[in-house]
C-alpha positions in Angstrom: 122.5 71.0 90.5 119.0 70.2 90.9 117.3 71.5 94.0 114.4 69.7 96.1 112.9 71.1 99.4 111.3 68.1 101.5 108.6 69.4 103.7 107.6 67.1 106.7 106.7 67.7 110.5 108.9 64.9 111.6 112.8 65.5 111.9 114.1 62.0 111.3 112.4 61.4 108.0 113.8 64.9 106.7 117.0 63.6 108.0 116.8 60.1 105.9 115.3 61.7 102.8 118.3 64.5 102.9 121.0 61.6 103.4 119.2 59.7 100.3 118.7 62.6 97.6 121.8 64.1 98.7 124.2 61.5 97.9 122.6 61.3 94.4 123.7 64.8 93.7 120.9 67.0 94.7 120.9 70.2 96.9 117.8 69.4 99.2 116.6 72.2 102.0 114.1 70.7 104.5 111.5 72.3 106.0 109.6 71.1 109.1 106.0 73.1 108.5 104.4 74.6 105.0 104.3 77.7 106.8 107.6 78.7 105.5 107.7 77.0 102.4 105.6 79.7 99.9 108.0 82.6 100.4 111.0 80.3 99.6 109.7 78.9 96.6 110.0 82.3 95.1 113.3 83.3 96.4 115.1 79.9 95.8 113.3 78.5 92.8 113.4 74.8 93.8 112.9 72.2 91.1 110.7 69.5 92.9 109.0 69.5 96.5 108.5 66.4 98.7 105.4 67.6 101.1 104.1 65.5 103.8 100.7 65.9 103.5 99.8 65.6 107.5 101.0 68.1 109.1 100.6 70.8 111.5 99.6 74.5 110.8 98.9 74.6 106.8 98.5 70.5 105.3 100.4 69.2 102.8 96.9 69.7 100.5 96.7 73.4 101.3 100.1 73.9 100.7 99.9 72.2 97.0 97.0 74.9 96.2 98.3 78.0 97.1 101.7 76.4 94.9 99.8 75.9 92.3 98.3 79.2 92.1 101.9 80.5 90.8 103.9 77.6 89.9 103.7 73.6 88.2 106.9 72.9 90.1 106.6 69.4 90.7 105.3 67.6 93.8 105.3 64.5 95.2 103.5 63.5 98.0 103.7 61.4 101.3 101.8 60.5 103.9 101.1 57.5 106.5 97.2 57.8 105.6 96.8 55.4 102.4 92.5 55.9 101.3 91.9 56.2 98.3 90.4 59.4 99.4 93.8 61.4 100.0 95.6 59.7 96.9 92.6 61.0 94.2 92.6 64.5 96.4 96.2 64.5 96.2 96.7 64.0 92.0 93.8 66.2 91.5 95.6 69.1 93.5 98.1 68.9 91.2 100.5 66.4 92.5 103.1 64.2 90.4 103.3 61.4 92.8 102.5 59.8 95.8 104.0 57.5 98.6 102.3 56.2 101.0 104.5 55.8 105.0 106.5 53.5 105.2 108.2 53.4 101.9 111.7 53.1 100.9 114.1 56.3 100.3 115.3 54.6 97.4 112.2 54.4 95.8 111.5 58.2 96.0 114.4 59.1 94.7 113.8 56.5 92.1 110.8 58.5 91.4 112.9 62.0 91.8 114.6 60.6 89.0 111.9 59.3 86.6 110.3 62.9 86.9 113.5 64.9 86.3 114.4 62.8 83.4 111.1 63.2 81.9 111.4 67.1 82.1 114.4 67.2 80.6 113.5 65.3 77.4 113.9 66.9 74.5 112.6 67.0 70.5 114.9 68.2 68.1 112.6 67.0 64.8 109.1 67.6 66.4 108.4 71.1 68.1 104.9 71.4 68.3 101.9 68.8 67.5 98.1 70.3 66.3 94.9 68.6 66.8 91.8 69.7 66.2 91.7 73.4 68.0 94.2 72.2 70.9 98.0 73.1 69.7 101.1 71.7 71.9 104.5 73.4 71.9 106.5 70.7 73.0 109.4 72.6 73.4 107.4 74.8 76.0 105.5 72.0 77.5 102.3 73.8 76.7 98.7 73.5 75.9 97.0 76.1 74.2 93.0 76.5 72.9 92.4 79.2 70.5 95.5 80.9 72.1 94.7 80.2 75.6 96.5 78.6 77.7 95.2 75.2 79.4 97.3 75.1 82.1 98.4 71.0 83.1 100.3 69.8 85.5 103.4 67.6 84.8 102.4 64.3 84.7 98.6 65.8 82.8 101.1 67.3 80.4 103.4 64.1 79.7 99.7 61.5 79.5 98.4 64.5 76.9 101.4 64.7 74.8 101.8 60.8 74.3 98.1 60.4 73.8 98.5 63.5 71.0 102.0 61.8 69.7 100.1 58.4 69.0 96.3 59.8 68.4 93.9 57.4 67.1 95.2 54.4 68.7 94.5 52.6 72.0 96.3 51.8 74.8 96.0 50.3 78.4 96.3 51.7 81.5 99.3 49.2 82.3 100.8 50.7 78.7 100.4 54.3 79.7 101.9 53.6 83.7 104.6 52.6 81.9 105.1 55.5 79.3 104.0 57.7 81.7 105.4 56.6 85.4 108.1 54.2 83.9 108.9 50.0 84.1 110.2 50.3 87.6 106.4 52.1 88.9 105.1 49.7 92.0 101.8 52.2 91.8 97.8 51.6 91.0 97.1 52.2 87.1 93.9 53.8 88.4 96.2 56.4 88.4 95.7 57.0 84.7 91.7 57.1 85.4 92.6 60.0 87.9 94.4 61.6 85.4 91.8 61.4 82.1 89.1 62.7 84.8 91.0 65.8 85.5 92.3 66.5 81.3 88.6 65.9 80.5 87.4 68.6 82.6 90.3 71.2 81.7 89.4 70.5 78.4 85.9 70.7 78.6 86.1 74.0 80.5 87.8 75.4 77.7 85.2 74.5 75.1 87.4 72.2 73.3 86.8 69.1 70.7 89.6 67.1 71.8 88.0 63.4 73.4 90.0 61.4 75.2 87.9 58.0 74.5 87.3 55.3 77.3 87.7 51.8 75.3 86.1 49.8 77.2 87.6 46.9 78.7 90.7 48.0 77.3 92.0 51.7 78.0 91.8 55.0 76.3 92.9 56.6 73.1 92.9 60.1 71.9 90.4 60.9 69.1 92.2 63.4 66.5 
């Protein structure tokens, strides 16, 4: 059984969201501050956080860094405050997703879903892919350069491995929401821009001749 901690200051939300997730099968322990959330993340090794990211005491923001400093667990994000600001912040942090109060429980567990069911893919005739002087073990759901690590999140991981999978040839940002998010994703493709941003720098910081190419007026492709 899958298990989620929500994180959010106010009581009936965690109450909904438990009702929601719950009935679709998943253990779900709610915490009302981030304050307490670190040490059990250790001890109970849950397999996806929803964090409010207006909170009292530590933010939903400060929270995602100090999880990301030992974990790529993965996170989505709520909060009543919609800028652009916060949702950029948010996926650059290290998030997976992001709702923006009021939403629907039903769509965040839709999203639950599409996250879970995208870790849990599997390739039985394709274990690794090379490119250039990036190698990615699939079956790990890792990145390395020259034998080091570049450590992505879960959605940077899932955009770079279908970029690597289909190298050379272009696609939209519509194209990649879909491959990426799935058919059913209500959110901004500017998401995807968010997302090349944040691969390009990990990439260049580890001296690496991977490009992710900007076609312009189009989308992006991966040079290989």
């Amino acid at each position: 059984m899958k298990h989620i901690f929500v994180v959010d200051d106010e009581k009936s939300i965690r109450d909904i969201l438990k009702k929601y997730i719950e009935n679709e099968g998943y253990k779900v322990t709610l915490f009302q501050s981030g304050n307490t959330v670190l040490p059990e993340i250790g001890r109970l090794k849950p397999d996806l956080l929803v964090i409010d990211i207006m909170m009292p005491g530590i933010n939903g923001m400060d929270l995602c860094k100090q999880i990301r400093k030992t974990s790529e667990v993965p996170i989505i994000f709520v909060t009543a405050r919609g800028e652009e600001l916060d949702r950029v912040l948010g996926l650059e942090l290290g998030a997976d997703d992001y709702l923006t109060k009021p939403f629907s429980p039903r769509e965040l567990v839709a999203r639950i879903k599409n996250i879970f069911k995208r870790l849990e893919k599997t390739y039985p005739n394709f274990a690794g892919v090379e490119l250039k002087d990036i190698e990615l073990q699939k079956e790990r759901r890792m990145v390395y350069k020259d034998g080091n690590e570049i450590r992505l999140t879960t959605k940077e991981y899932e955009f770079f491995e279908f970029l690597a999978e289909h190298r050379n040839l272009p696609f939209t940002r519509e194209q990649l929401v879909q491959k990426i998010w799935g058919y059913d994703y209500l959110g901004d493709d500017r998401l995807i821009d968010d997302l090349v941003k944040r691969i390009r720098k990990k990439l260049a910081e580890h001296g690496s001749e991977v490009q992710i190419t900007t076609v312009w007026g189009y989308g992006y492709r991966l040079d290989g």
